[in-house]
VOKEPA-733233 format. One record per residue (C-alpha): residue number from 1; residue in one letter; x, y, z. Coordinates in Angstrom, 3 decimals, always signed. Each point is the difference from the previous one (the first is absolute). Layout:
# residues N
(rec NUM 'A' (X Y Z))
...
END
This chain:
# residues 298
(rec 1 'X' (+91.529 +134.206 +141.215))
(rec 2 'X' (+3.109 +1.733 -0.865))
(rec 3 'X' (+3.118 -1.982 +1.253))
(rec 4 'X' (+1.905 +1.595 +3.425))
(rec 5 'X' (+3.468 +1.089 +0.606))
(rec 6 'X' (+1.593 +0.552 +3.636))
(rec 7 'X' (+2.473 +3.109 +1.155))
(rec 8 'X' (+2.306 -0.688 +3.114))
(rec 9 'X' (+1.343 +3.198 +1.098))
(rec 10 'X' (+2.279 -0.128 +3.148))
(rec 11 'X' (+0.770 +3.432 +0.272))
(rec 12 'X' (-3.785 +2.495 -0.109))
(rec 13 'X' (-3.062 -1.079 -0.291))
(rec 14 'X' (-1.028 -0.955 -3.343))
(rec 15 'X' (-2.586 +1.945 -1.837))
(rec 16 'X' (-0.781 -0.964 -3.803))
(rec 17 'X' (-2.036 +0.614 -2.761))
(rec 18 'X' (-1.516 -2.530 -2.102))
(rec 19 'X' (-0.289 -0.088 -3.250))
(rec 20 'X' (-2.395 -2.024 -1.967))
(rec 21 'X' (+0.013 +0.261 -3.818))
(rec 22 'X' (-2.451 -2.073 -1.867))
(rec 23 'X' (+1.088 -1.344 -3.868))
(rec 24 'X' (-0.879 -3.188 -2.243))
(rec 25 'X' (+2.773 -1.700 +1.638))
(rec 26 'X' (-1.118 +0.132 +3.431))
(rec 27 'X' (+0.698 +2.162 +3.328))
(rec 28 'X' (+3.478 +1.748 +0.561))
(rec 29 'X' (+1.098 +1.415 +3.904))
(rec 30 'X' (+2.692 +2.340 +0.547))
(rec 31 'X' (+1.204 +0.573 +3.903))
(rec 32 'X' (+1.178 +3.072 +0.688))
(rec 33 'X' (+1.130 +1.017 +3.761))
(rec 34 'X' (+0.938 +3.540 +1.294))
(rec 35 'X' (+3.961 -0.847 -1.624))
(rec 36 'X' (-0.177 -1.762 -2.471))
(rec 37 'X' (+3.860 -0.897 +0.615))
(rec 38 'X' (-1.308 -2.621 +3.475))
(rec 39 'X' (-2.786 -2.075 -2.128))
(rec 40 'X' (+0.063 -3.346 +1.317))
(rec 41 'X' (-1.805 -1.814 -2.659))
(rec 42 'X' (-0.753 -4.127 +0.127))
(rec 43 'X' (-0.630 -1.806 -3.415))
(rec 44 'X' (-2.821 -0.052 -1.746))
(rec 45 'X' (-2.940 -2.348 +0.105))
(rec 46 'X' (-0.486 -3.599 -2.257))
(rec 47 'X' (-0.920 +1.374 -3.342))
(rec 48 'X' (+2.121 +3.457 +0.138))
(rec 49 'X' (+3.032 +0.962 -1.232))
(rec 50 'X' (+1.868 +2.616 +1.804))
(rec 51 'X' (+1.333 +2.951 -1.986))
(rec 52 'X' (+2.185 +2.784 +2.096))
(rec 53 'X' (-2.908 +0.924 +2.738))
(rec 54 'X' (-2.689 -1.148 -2.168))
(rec 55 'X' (-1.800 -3.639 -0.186))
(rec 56 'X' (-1.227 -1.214 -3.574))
(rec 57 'X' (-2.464 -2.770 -0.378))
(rec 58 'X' (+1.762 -3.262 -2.734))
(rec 59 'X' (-0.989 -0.059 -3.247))
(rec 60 'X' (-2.066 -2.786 -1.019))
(rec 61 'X' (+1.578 -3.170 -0.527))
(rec 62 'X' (+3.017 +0.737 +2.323))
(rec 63 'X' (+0.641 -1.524 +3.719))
(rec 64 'X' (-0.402 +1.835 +2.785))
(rec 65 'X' (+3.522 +0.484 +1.181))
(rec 66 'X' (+2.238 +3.686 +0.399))
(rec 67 'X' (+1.183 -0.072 -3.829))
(rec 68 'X' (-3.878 -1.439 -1.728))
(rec 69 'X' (+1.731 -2.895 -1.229))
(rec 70 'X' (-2.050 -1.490 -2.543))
(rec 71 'X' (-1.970 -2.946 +0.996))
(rec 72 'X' (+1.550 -3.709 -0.582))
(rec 73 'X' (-1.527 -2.667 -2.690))
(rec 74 'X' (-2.925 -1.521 +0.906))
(rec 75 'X' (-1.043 +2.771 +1.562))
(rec 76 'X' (-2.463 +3.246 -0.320))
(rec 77 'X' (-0.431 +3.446 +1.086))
(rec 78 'X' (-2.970 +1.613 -1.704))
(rec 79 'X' (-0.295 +2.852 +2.032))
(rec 80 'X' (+2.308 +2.972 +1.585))
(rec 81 'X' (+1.231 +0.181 +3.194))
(rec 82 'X' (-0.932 -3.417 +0.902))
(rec 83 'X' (+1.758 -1.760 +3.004))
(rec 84 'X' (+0.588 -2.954 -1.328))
(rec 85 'X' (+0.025 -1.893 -3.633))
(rec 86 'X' (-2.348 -2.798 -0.849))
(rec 87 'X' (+0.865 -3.442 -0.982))
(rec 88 'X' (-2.022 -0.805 -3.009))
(rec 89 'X' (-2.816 -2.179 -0.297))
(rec 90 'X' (-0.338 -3.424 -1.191))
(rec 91 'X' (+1.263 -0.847 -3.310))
(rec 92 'X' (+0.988 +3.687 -0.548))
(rec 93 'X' (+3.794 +1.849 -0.233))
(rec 94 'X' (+1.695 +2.695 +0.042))
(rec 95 'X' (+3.869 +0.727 -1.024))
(rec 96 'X' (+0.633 +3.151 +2.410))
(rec 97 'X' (-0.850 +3.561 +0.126))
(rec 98 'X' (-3.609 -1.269 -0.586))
(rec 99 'X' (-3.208 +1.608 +0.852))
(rec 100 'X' (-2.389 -3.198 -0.810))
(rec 101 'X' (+0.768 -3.363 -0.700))
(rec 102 'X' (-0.639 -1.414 -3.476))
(rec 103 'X' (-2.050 -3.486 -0.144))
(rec 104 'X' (+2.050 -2.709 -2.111))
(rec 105 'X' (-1.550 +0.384 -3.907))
(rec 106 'X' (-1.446 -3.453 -1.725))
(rec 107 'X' (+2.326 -2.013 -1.565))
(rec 108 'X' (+2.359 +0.438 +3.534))
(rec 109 'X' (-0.257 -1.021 +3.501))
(rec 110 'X' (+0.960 +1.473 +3.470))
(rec 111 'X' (+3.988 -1.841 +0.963))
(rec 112 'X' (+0.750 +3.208 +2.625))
(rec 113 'X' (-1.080 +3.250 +1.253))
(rec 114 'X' (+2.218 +1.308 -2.534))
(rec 115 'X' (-0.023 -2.097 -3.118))
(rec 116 'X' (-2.604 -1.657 -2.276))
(rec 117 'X' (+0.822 -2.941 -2.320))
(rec 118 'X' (-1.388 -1.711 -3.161))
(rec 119 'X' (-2.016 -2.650 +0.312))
(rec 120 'X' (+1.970 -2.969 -0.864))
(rec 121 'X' (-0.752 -1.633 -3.578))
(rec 122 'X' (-3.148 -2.560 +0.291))
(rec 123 'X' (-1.436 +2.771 +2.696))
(rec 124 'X' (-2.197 +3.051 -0.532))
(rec 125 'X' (-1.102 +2.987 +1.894))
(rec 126 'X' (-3.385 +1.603 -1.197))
(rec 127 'X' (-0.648 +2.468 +2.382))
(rec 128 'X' (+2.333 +2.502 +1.326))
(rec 129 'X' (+1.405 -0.672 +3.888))
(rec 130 'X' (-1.420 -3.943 -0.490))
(rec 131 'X' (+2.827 -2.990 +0.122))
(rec 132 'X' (+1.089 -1.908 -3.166))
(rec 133 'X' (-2.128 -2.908 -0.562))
(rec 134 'X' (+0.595 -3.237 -2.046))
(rec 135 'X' (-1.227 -0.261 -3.374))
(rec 136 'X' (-2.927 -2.878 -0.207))
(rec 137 'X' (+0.310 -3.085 -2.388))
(rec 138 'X' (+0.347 +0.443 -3.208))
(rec 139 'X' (+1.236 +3.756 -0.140))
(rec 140 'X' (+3.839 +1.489 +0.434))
(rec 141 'X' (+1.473 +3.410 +1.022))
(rec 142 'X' (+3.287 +2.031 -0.356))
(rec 143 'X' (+1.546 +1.929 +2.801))
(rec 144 'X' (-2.061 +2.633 +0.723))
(rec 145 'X' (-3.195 -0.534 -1.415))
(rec 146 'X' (-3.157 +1.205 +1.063))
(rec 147 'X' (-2.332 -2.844 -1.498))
(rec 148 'X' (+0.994 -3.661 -1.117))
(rec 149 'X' (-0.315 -1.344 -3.870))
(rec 150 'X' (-1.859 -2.981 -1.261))
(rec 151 'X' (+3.471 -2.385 -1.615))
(rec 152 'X' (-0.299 +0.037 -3.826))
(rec 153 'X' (-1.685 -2.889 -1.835))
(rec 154 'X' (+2.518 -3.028 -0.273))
(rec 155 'X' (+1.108 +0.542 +4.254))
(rec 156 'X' (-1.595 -0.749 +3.210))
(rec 157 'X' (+0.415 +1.267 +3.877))
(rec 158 'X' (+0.201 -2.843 +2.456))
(rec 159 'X' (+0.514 +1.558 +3.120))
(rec 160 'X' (-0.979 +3.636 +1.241))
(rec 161 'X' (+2.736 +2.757 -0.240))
(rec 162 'X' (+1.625 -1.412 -3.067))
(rec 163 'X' (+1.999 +2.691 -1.747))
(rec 164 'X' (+0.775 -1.840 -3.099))
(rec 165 'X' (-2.750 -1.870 -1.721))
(rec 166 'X' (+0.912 -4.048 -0.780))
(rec 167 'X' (+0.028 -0.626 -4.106))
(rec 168 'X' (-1.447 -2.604 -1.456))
(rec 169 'X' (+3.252 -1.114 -2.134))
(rec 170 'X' (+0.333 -1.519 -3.389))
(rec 171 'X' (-2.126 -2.400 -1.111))
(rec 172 'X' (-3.002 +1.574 +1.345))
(rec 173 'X' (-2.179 +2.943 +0.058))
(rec 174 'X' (-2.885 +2.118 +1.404))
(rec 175 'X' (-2.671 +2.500 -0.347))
(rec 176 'X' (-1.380 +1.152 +2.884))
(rec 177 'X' (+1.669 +2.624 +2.537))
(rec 178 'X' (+0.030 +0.320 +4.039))
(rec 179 'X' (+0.661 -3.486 -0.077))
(rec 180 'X' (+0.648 -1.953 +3.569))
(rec 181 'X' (+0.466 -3.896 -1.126))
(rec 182 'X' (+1.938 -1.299 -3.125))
(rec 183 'X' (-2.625 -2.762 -0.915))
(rec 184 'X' (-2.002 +3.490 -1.009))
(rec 185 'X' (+2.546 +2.251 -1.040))
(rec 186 'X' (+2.119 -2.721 -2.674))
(rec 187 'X' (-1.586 -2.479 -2.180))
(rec 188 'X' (+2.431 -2.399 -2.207))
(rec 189 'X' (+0.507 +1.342 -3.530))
(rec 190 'X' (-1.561 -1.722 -2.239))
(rec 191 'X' (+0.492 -2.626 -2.915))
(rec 192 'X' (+1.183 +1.853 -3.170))
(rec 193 'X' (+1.024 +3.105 +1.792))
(rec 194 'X' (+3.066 +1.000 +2.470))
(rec 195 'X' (+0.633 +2.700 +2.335))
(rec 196 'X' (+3.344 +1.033 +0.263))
(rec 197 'X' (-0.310 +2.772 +3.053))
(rec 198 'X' (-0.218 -0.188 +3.594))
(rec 199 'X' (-3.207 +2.377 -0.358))
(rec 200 'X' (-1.483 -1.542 -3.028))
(rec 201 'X' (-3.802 +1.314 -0.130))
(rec 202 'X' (-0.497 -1.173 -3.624))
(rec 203 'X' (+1.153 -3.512 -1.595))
(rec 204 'X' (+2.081 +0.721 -3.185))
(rec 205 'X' (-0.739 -2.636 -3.067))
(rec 206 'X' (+2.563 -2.516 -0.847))
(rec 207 'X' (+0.693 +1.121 -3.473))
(rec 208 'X' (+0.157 -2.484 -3.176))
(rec 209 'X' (+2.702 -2.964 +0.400))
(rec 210 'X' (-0.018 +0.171 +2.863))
(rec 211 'X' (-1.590 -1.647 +3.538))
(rec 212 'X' (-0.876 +1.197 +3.102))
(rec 213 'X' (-1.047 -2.594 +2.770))
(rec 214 'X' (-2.347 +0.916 +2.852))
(rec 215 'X' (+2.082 +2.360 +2.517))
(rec 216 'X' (+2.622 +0.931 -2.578))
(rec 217 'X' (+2.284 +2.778 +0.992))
(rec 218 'X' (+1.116 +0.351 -3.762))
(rec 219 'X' (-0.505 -1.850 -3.434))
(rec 220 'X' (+1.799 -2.575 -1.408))
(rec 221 'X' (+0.625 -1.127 -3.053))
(rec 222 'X' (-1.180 -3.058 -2.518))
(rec 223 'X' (+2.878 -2.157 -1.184))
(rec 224 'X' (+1.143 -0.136 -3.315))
(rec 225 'X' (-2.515 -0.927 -2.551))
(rec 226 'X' (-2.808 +0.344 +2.602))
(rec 227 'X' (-2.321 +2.865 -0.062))
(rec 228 'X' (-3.527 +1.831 +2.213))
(rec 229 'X' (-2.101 +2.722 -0.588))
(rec 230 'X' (-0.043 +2.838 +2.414))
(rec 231 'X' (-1.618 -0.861 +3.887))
(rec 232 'X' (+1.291 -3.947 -0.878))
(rec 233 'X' (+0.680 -2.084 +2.905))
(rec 234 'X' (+2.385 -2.794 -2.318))
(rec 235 'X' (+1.447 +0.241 -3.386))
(rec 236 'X' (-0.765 -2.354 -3.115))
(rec 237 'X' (+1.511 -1.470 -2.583))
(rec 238 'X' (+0.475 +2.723 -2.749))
(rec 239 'X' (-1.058 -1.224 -3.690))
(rec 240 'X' (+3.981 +0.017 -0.713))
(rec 241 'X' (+0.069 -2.970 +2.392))
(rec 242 'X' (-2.279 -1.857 -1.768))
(rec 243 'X' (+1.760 +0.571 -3.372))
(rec 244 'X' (+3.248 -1.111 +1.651))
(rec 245 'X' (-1.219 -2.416 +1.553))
(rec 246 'X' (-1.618 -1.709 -3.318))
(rec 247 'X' (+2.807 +0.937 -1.746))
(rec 248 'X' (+2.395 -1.474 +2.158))
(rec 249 'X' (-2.228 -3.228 +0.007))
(rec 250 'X' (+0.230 -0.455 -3.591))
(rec 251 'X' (+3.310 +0.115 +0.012))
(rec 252 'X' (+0.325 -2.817 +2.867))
(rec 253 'X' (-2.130 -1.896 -2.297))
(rec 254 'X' (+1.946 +0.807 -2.578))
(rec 255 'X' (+3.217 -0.730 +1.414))
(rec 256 'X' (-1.118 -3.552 +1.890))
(rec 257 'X' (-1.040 -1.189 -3.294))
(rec 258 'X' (+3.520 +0.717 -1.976))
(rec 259 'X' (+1.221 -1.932 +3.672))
(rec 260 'X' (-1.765 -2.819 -0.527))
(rec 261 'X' (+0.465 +0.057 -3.791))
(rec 262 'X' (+4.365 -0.488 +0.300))
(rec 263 'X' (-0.867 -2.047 +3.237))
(rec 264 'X' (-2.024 -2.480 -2.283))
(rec 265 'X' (+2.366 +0.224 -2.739))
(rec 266 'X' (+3.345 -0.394 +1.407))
(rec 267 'X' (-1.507 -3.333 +2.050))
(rec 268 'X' (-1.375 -1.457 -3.692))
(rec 269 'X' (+1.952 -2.882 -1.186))
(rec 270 'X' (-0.456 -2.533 -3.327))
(rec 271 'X' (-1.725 -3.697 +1.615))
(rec 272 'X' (+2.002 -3.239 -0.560))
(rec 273 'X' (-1.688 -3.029 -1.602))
(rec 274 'X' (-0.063 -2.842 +2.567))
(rec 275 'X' (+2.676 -3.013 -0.967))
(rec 276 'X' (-0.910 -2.760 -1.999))
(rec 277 'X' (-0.338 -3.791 +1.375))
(rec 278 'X' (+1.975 -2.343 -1.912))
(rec 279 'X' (-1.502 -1.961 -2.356))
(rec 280 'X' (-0.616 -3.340 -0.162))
(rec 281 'X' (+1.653 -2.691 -2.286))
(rec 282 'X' (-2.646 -0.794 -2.075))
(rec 283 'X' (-0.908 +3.261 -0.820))
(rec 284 'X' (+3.837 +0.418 -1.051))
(rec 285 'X' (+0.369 -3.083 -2.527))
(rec 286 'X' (-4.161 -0.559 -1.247))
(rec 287 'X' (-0.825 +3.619 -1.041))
(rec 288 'X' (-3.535 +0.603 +1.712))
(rec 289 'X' (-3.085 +0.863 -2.502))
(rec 290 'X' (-0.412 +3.585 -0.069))
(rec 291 'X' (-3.880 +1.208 -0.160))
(rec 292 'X' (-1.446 +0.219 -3.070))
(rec 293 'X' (-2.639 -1.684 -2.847))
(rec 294 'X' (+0.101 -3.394 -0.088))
(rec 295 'X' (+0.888 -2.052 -2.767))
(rec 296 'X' (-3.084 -2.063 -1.122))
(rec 297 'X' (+1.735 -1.585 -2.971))
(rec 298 'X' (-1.674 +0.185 -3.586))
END
């Protein structure tokens, strides 16, 4: 039904025409009384726009008011020469002059009528007007995303909505991914190898002189005259350390015995005969017989 429009007329009785013209933007009405100069026209109805003596209907997506204003955020006007404009529906908005509300794509979430934000990193959104969700154990997300990510071999997820996957460190590594507890995402490097990254998803040999101990971050290594092969644990004795070390013996030797040679020398000294007891008077006056053949005469 074509809106109405009343004529006051206080000085002859008021005789008009109406005119009804139909078009794709609705129903138009023109008054007209017997002089035109005493119309007494009243405003037109919710949804119109007045125009000299003629009522419009609103575009869509405007307010019902005497200038069409356009219809606020978080609202809707999807059709012409509506009364009124529509809030919009749950988890939809709208940001003025609007016709339909949009529904809040993945990856965001519904904050007012008028806005929709990311979902915050460690969250996800799959499905378009749904609210962020935390990411489960063992998987991370960036701001925005639409789907989490298993963490990369060498890191874990403890805790739901983490946004930054925990490393294993130095010292250790790992091979599996979507990891949720660090006994099963990091085992201790091994003996003969190292692992110098905080991500380390292959142990690196120890190269040659050189030793790596079990969770070594780096190699180290062997002391002077000490050697390994590659993947060694501890270094040995090079063959140079044995010659040195039989070399330098023999010269110890060597040297002790010259020591003890001047010692032994330098403390030798000539031995004096023992004094003589006096001798008695006979022997001194009656020489004694010395020992010898005996005279047996002729």
């Amino acid at each position: 039904m074509p809106p109405r429009l009343w004529l006051h007329s206080t000085t002859a009785l008021a005789v008009f025409l109406a005119h009804f013209t139909s078009s794709a933007s609705g129903y138009s009405m023109r008054l007209v009384t017997e002089d035109d100069n005493t119309n007494d026209c009243k405003a037109c109805f919710p949804g119109f726009y007045g125009n000299n003596n003629t009522c419009g209907d609103c575009p869509d997506g405007s307010c019902p008011d005497a200038n069409c204003t356009g219809c606020p955020p978080g609202t809707m006007n999807p059709d012409h020469g509506q009364p009124s404009c529509s809030a919009c529906p749950k988890n939809h908005v709208s940001y003025g002059n609007a016709t339909n509300c949009t529904l809040c794509p993945s990856g965001r979430e519904f904050e007012s009528a008028q806005s929709c934000v990311n979902c915050s990193s460690g969250f996800f959104s799959a499905v378009a007007g749904d609210a962020c969700q935390a990411c489960p154990l063992g998987q991370f997300s960036v701001s925005g995303a639409t789907s989490c990510t298993d963490c990369p071999p060498a890191s874990y997820a403890a805790s739901p909505g983490t946004a930054v996957c925990t490393s294993c460190g130095v010292g250790y590594f790992g091979q599996l991914q979507g990891q949720f507890a660090q006994f099963n995402a990091c085992a201790i490097c091994p003996g003969g190898f190292y692992c110098p990254e905080q991500q380390t998803t292959a142990p690196k040999p120890c190269p040659a002189d050189c030793y790596c101990k079990e969770g070594s971050a780096d190699w180290i290594a062997c002391p002077l005259f000490f050697g390994a092969s590659t993947q060694s644990t501890d270094c040995a004795p090079s063959l140079l350390f044995y010659l040195l070390t039989v070399a330098g013996g023999v010269v110890l030797i060597v040297v002790l015995i010259a020591v003890i040679y001047r010692f032994r020398k330098a403390n030798a000294k000539p031995r004096l005969q023992p004094p003589m007891s006096p001798r008695p008077e006979s022997d001194r006056l009656i020489p004694r017989p010395r020992d010898g053949p005996v005279y047996n005469g002729l």
